[in-house]
C-alpha positions as CSV (number, residue, x, y, z in Angstrom):
1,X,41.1,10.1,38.8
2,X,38.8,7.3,39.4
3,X,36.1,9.4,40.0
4,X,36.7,11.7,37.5
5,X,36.8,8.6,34.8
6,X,33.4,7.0,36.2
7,X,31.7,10.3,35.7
8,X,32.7,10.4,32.5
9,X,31.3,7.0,31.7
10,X,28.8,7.9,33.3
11,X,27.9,11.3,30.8
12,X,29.0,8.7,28.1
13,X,26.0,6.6,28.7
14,X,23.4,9.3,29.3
15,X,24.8,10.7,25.5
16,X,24.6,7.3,24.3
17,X,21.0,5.9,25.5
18,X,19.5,10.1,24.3
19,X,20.8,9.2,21.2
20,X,19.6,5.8,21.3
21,X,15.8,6.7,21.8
22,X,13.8,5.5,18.7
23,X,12.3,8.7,16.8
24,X,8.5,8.3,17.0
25,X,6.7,8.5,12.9
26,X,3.1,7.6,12.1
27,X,2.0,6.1,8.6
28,X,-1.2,6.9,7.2
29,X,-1.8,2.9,6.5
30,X,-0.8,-0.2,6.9
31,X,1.0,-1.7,3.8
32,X,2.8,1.8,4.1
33,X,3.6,1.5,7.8
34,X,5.6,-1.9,6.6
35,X,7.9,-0.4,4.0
36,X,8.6,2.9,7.1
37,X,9.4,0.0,9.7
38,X,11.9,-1.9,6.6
39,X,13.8,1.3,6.3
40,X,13.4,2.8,9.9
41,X,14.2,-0.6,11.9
42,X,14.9,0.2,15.5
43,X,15.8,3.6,14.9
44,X,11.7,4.6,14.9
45,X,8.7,3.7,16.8
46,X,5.8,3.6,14.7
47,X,2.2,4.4,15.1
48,X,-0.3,3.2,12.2
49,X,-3.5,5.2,12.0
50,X,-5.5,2.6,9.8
51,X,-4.4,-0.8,10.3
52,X,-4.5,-4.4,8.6
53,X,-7.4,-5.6,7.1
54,X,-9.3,-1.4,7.5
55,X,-10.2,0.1,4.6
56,X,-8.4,3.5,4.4
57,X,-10.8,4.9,1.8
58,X,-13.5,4.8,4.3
59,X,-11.6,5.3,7.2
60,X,-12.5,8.5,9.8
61,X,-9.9,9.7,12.2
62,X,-10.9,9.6,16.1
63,X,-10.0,11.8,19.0
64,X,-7.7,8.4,19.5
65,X,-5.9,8.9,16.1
66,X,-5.0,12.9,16.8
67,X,-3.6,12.4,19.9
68,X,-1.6,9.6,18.3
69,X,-0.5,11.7,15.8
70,X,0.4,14.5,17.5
71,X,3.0,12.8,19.6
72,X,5.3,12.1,16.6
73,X,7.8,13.8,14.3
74,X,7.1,12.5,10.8
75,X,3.8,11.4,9.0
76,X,4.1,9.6,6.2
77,X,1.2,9.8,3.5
78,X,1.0,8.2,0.0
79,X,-0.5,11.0,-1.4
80,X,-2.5,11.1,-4.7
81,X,-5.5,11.9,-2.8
82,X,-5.7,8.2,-1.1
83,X,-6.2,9.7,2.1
84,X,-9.4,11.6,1.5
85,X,-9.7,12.1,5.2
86,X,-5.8,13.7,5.9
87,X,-7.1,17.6,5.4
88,X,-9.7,17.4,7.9
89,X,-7.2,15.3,10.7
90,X,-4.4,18.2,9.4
91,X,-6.7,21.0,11.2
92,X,-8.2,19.1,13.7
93,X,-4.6,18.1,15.0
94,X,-2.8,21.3,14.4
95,X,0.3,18.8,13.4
96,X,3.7,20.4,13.9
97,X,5.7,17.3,12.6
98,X,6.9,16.8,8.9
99,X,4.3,15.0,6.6
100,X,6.4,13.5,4.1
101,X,4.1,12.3,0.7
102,X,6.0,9.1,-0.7
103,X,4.5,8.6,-3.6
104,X,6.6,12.4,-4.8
105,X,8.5,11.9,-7.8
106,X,6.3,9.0,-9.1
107,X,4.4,9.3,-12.6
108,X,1.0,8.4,-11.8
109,X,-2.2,6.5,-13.8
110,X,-4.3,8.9,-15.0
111,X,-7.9,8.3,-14.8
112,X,-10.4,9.8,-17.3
113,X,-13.2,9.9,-14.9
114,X,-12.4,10.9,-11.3
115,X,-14.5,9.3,-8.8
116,X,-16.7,11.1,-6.7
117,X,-15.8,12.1,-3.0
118,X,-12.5,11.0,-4.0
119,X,-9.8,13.0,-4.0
120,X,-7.8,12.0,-6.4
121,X,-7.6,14.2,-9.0
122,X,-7.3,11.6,-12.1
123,X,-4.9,10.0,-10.7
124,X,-4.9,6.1,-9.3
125,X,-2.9,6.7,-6.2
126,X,-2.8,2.6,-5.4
127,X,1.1,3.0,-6.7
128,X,2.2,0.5,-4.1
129,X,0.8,-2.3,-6.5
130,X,4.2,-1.6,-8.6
131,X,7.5,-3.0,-6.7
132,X,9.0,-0.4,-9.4
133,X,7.8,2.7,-8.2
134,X,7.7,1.2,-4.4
135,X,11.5,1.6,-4.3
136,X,10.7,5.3,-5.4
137,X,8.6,5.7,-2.6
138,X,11.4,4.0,-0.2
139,X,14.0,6.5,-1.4
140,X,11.6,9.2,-0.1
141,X,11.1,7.2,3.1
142,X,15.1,7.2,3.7
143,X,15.4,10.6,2.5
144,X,13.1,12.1,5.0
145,X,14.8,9.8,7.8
146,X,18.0,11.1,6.8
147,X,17.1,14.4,7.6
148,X,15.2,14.3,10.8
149,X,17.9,11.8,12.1
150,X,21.5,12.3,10.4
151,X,23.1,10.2,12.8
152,X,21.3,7.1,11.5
153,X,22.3,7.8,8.1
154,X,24.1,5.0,7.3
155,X,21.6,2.8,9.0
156,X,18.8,4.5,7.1
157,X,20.9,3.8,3.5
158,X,21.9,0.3,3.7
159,X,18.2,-0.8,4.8
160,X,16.8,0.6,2.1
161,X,19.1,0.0,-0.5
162,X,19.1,-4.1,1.0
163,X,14.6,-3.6,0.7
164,X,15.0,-2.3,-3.1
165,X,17.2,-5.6,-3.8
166,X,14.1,-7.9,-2.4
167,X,12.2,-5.6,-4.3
168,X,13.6,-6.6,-7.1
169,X,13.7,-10.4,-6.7
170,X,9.7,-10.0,-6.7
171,X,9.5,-8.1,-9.3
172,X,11.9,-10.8,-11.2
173,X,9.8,-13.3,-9.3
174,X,6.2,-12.0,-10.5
175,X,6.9,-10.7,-13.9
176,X,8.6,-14.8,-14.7
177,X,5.4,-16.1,-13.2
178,X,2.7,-14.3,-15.3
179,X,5.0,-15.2,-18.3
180,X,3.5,-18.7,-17.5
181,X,0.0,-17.7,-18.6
182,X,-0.7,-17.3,-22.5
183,X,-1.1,-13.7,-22.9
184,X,-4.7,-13.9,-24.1
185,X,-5.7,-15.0,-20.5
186,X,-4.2,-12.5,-19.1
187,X,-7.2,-10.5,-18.0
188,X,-9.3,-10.2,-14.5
189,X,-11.7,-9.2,-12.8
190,X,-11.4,-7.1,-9.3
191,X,-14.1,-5.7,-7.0
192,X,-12.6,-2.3,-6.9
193,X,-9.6,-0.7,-9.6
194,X,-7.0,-1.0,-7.0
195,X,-4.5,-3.2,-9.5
196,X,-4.0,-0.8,-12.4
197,X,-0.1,-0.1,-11.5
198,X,0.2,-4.1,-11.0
199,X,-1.7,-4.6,-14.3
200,X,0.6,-2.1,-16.2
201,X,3.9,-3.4,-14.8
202,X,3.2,-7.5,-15.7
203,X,0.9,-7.1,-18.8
204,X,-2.5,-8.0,-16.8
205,X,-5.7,-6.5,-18.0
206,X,-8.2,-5.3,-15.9
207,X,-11.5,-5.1,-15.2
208,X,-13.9,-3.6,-12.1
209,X,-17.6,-2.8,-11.7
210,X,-16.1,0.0,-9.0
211,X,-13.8,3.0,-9.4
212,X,-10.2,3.1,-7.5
213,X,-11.9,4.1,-4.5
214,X,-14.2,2.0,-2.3
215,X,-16.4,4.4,-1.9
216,X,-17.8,4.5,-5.5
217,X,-20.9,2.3,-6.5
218,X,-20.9,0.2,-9.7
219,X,-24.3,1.3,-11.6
220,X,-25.8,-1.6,-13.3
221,X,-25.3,-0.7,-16.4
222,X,-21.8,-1.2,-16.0
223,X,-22.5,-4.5,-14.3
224,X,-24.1,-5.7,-17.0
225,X,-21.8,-4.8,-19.7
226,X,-18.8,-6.2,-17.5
227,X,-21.1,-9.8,-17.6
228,X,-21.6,-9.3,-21.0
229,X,-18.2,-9.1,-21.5
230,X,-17.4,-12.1,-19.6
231,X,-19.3,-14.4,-21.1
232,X,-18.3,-13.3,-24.7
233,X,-14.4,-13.9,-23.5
234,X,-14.8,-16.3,-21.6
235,X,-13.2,-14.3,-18.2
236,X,-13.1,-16.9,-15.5
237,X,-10.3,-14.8,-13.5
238,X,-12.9,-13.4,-10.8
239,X,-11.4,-12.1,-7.2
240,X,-12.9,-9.9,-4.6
241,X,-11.1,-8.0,-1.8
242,X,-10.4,-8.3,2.0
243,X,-11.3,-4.7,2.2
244,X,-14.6,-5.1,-0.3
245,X,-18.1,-5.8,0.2
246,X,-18.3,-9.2,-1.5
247,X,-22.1,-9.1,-2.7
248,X,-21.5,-7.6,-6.0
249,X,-18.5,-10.2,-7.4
250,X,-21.1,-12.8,-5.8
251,X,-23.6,-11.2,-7.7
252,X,-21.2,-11.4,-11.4
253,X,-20.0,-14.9,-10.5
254,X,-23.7,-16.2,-10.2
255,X,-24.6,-14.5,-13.7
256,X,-21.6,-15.7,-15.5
257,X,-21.1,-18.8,-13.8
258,X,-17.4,-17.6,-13.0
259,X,-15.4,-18.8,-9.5
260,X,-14.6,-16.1,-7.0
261,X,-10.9,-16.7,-6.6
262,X,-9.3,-16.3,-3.5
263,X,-9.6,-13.4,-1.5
264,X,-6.8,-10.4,-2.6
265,X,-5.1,-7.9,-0.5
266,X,-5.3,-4.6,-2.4
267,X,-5.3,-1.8,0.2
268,X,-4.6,-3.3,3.6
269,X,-2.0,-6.1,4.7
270,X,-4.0,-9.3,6.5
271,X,-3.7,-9.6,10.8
272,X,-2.8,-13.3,9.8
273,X,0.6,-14.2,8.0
274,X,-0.3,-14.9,4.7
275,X,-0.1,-10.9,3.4
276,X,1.2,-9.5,7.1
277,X,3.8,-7.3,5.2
278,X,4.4,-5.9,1.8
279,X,6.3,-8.6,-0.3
280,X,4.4,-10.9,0.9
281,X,1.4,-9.2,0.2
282,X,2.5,-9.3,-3.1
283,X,4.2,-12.7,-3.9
284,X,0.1,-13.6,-2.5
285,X,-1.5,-11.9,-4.6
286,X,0.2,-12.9,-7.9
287,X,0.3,-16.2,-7.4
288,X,-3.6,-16.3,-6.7
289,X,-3.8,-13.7,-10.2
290,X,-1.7,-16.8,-12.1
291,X,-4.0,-19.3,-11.1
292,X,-7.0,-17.3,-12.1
293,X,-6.2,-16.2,-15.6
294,X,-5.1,-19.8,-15.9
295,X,-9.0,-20.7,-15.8
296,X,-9.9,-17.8,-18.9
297,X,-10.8,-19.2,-21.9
């Protein structure tokens, strides 16, 4: 009987620690790997194919990336042509996983002038910059969890319903604190059109020498209507990007006699604390926008 009862145990564990084994995913990038690990926990292992502080416009997969890819069960894209790069790592990797698009369901920002090389279709696809439509983009995270591992169900749920509360603390948060800025100030300047869903959301408007993708060149015409412009409204709100070449808002601060702000995560969370995950990221990057706009005439 004894025997009998330890082999049981025994079969009981070996159930148990299968079970147990984190599901391997991948995320296309890293401020999307965050909100997979917030609702996955220790139920996944994840991979990250282009990491903090890399600039997923420009980014090319390696041998390195397939072969990390290839070893896991979901791959979670944001879609809206943001990954330019996903169709040609699709057939060099011959994926037989689940790509799972999280931005699905989410009513875009149109564009009227799609940028070049750029797959967007129209469409801004930097929705993440919205903690509205981020908890969108969670459900579909849980959602496809759900389904490749029923047994974490419950797991999967509560996370994600307990990130969409935080979610909307910061929203709470952000929208009180551009409130503190006369509306008329509320206007600035970024290297690259990566805030538009951030802009929309908290009444901010926005301008950018480049398109949403950082591949796109400003012309200099542009620039010199945007210094222009400036000058004539007094726009002293003047960031650049940790995933930007800084020489062109260098360029515009010199001519308008504007401050670069501090530095702004748009596309990529930082390797150092200050923006290592998403709501920080965020909370970051609004209060740097409210000190800004607090220098516009």
């Amino acid at each position: 009987m004894k025997k009998i009862l330890l082999s049981l145990a025994a079969i009981v564990t070996i159930s148990t620690a299968a079970h147990a084994a984190p599901m391997p995913v991948a995320a296309s990038f890293s401020i999307l790997g965050d909100l997979v690990q917030n609702v996955g926990g220790t139920r996944i292992t994840l991979a990250t194919l282009v990491g903090p502080e890399q600039d997923a416009h420009v980014f090319q997969p390696t041998p390195a990336d397939v072969q990390k890819l290839s070893r896991t069960q979901l791959f979670f894209v944001n879609g809206l042509g943001f990954e330019g790069w996903l169709k040609r790592l699709q057939q060099a990797n011959q994926y037989n996983g689940r790509v799972i698009t999280v931005t699905q369901g989410i009513q875009p920002i149109s564009k009227p002038h799609p940028v070049q090389d750029h797959d967007s279709g129209g469409n801004d696809p930097h929705a993440w910059q919205d903690p509205q439509r981020v908890k969108q983009m969670v459900k579909n995270i849980a959602d496809a969890l759900v389904a490749a591992d029923p047994a974490g169900t419950a797991y999967y749920r509560d996370r994600a319903s307990s990130y969409n509360k935080e979610l909307d603390k910061l929203l709470a948060w952000a929208t009180q604190a551009v409130a503190s800025v006369p509306e008329k100030k509320r206007v600035i300047l970024t290297s690259h059109d990566a805030f538009g869903y951030l802009g929309q959301r908290l009444g901010i408007r926005l301008l950018s020498p480049q398109g949403i993708s950082t591949e796109s060149e400003a012309s200099a015409k542009d620039v010199a209507t945007l210094i222009q412009q400036m000058r004539k409204e007094g726009i002293r709100a003047l960031f650049m990007e940790n995933i930007s070449n800084p020489k062109l808002i260098e360029q515009i601060g010199r001519e308008t006699g504007a401050m670069t702000g501090a530095k702004l995560y748009s596309d990529a969370l930082s390797r150092d604390p200050v923006a290592a995950n998403y709501l920080a990221m965020y909370r970051y990057n609004v209060t740097e926008l409210v000190k800004g706009m607090q220098r516009n005439n």
